[in-house]
C-alpha positions in Angstrom: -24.2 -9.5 -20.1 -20.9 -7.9 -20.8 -19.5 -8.0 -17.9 -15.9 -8.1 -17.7 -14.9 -10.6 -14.5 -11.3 -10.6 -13.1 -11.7 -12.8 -10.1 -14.4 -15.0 -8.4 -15.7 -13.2 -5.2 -17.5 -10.5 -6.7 -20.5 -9.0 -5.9 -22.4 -8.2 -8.7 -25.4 -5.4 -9.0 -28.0 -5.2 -11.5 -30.4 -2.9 -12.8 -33.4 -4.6 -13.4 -35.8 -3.0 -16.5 -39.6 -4.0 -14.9 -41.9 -2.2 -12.9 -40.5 -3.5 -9.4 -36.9 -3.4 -10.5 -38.0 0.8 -10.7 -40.0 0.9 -7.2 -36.8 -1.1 -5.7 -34.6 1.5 -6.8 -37.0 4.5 -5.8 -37.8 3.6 -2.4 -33.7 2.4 -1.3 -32.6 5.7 -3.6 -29.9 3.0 -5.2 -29.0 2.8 -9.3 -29.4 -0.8 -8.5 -32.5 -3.3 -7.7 -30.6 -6.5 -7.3 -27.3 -8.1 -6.1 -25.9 -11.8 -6.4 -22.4 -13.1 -5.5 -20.4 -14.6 -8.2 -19.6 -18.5 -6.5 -15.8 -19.0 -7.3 -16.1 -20.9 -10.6 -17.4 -17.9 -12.3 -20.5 -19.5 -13.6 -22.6 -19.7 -11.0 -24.0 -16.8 -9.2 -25.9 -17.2 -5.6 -29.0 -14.7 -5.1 -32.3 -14.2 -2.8 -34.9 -14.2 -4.7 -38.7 -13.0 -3.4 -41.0 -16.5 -3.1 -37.9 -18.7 -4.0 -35.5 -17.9 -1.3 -31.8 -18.5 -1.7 -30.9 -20.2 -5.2 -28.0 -20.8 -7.6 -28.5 -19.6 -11.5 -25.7 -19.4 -13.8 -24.7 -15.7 -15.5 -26.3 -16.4 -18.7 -29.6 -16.6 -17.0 -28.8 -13.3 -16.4 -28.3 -12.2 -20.1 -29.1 -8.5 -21.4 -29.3 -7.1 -18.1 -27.7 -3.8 -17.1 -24.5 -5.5 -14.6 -21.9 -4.2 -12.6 -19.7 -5.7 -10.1 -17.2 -4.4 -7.2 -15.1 -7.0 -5.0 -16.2 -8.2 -1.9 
C-alpha cells in the first residue's frame, strides 16, 4: 500500500479487485468497496467485515490494494 499517512484518525477507502469488491461498487455507485478507520498508532486499522464482524488487522494485511484516505 502506498499510502501516504499524516495523522491517525483517518478513514481509509479501498478499491477492492474481486468479483464482490465490483458488485459493491455497482450497486452503492461508489469508486470504493470498502472502508476501515486507521486506530491512532497507525498500524492498526479497525473494519466490518461480512461473517467476521468487527476486527482489528494491521495495514500490511492490506498490501497491493488500490487505498485512499480523507480525515475523519
Amino acid at each position: 500500500m502506498s499510502l501516504k499517512i499524516s495523522s491517525p484518525g483517518v478513514i481509509l477507502l479501498f478499491k477492492g479487485r474481486g468479483i464482490v469488491s465490483g458488485l459493491i461498487r455497482l450497486q452503492t455507485r461508489s469508486v470504493y468497496s470498502h472502508a476501515a478507520l486507521l486506530y491512532p498508532d497507525t498500524h492498526t486499522l479497525i473494519e466490518s467485515w461480512q461473517g467476521a464482524g468487527v476486527r482489528k488487522k494491521t495495514i500490511t494485511d492490506w498490501e497491493g490494494v488500490d487505498a485512499s484516505s480523507c480525515l475523519a
